[in-house]
N, C-alpha and C positions, 0 to 999 in steps of 0.2 A: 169827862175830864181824865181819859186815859192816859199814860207816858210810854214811851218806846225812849231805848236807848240802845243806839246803832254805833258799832264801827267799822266805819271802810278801809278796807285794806287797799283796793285799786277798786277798777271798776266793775271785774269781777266777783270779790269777795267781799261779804258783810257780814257780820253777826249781831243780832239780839236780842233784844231783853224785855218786851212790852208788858205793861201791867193793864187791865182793863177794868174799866167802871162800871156799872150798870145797876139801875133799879135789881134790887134781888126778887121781888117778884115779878123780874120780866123772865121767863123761862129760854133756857139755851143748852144746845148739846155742845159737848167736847169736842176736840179736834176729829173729824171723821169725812168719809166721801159721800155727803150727805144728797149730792146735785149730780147723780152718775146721767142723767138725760138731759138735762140741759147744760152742765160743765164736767161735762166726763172726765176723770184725770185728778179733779181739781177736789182739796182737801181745806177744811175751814171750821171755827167755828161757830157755830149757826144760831141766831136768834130762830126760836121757833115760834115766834106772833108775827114776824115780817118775813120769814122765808131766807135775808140775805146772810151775810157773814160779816165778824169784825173783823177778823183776821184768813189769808186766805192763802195758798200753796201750791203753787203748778211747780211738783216736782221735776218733769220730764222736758219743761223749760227752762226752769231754774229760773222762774218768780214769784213773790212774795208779797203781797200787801195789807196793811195794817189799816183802819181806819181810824180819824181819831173827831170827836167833833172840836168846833170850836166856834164862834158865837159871829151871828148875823150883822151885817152892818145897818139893814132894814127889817121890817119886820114883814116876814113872810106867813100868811096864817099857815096854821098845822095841816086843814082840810087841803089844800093846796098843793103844799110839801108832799115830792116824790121821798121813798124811802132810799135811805144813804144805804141801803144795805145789800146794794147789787155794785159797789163802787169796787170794792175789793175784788168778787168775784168775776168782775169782767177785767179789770186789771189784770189779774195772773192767765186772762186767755192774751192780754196784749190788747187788751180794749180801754185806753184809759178815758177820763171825762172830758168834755168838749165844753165849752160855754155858750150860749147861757146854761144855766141850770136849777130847774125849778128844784130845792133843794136848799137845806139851811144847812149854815155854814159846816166845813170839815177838812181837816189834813188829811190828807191822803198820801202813806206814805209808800213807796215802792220801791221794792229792792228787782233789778231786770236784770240781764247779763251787758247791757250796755251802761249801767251805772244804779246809782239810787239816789233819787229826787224825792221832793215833798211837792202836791200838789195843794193850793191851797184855794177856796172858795168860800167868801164873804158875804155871798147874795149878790154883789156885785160885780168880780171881777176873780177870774183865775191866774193865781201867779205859781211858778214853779219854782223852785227852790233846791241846786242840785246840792248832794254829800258828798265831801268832797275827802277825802283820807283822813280818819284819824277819827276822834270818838265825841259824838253830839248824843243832843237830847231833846226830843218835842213834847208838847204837851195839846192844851187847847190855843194857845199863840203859834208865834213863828220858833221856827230853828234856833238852839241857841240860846233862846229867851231870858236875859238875863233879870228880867222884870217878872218871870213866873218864879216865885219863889223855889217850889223845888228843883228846879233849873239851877237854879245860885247856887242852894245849898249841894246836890248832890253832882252835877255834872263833873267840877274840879275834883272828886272823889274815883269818881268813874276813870275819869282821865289819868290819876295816879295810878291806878292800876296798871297801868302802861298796853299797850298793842296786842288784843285776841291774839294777834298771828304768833307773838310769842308765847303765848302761857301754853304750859301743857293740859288747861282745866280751866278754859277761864271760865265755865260755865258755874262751878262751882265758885269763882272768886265773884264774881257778878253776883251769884245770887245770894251770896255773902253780904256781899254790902247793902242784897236789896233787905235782906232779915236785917242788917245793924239799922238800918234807915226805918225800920218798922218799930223801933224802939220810942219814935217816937208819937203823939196822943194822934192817931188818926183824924183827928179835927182841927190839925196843926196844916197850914198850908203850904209847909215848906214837907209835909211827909207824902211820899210813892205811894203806900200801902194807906188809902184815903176812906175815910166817911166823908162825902160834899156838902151831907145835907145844911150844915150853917153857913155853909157858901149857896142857897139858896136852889142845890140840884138834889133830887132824891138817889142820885146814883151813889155807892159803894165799892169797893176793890173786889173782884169778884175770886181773878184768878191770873197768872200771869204764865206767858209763853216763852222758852229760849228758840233762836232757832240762827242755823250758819249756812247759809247760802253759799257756794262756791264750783267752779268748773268741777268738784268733785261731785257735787248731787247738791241735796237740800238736807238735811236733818232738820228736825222739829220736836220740839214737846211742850206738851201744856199742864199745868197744875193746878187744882183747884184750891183757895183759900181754905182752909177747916169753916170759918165763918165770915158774912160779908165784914171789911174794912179788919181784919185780925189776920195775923201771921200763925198765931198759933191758940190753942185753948188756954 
């Protein structure tokens, strides 16, 4: 139950803000070039029981993609289910997914130099969903979601901020509001900075990434939680 929160400036430039979830004893490294022989270039960070990436970086293209899951329409057994976590990293070589796909459900969200879309996959059917100017938010539903509670509560927040393209720092005002939004009990389902587990997922907030995509290059950086679902000690 990760969140990303993007703004498009045209369809070159995007910026930022994903939080990610995950079991904390599923082990993972930092943002690094973990795939130099089979995605030479390409920077991510790596689950290390599945090999893939949630988040992933082809600086010298100037692509980016996020993964996010989001829930089956059918039930797919687990034995069955391919790992989502080659979605990203083929992504930012310009390989995006095709349907069918043996594969339980996920956003997939991609920032390209031709635009940034959300790919999404039910078990059933793949629909694309493009960004279109101005400042959204996904989570495990669609774009927007005005029915995912942190969606309600923080999106109109995000939006007062007004346009990346104008702040001189908006990484700092972003990651502002995401500390003020941690204020609240991580077991609250209108909070970013999450514990799931009474929502019935063993995943926790692990760590979150900023990152600006633009005809200029790529920046990126990622930060680890002090502890899972806490902002701070």
């Amino acid at each position: 139950m990760c969140t990303v929160v993007i703004d498009v400036t045209d369809a070159a430039t995007a910026r930022l803000l994903a939080v990610r979830d995950e079991d904390p004893q599923r082990a993972w490294d930092a943002l690094g070039e973990w795939w130099p022989q089979t995605h030479p270039g390409v920077l991510g960070i790596r689950d290390r029981r599945a090999g893939g990436a949630w988040l992933a970086v082809n600086p010298r293209e100037r692509r980016l993609a996020v993964l996010l899951n989001r829930a089956d329409v059918i039930d797919l057994p687990d034995e069955r289910a391919l790992t989502r976590g080659t979605l990203a990293l083929e992504s930012v070589l310009g390989r995006s997914p095709v349907a069918p796909l043996s594969m339980h459900g996920f956003n997939l969200l991609e920032v390209r130099p031709e635009g940034a879309r959300v790919l999404s996959w039910d078990g059933v059917s793949l629909r694309e969903t493009s960004i279109g100017p101005g400042t959204h938010m996904i989570a495990h539903d669609d774009l927007d979601d005005e029915d995912t509670p942190r969606i309600a509560a923080w999106l109109p927040e995000f939006r007062a901020l007004g346009p990346t393209a104008q702040s001189a720092d908006w990484v700092s005002e972003w990651v502002g509001l995401l500390a003020t939004s941690a204020q609240l009990d991580p077991e609250d389902d209108r909070a970013i900075i999450r514990d799931n587990r009474p929502h019935g997922y063993p995943t926790q907030s692990l760590l979150y990434a900023t990152a600006s995509v633009s005809p200029g290059g790529v920046e990126i950086a990622d930060h680890s939680l002090p502890r899972p679902a806490h902002w701070a000690e």
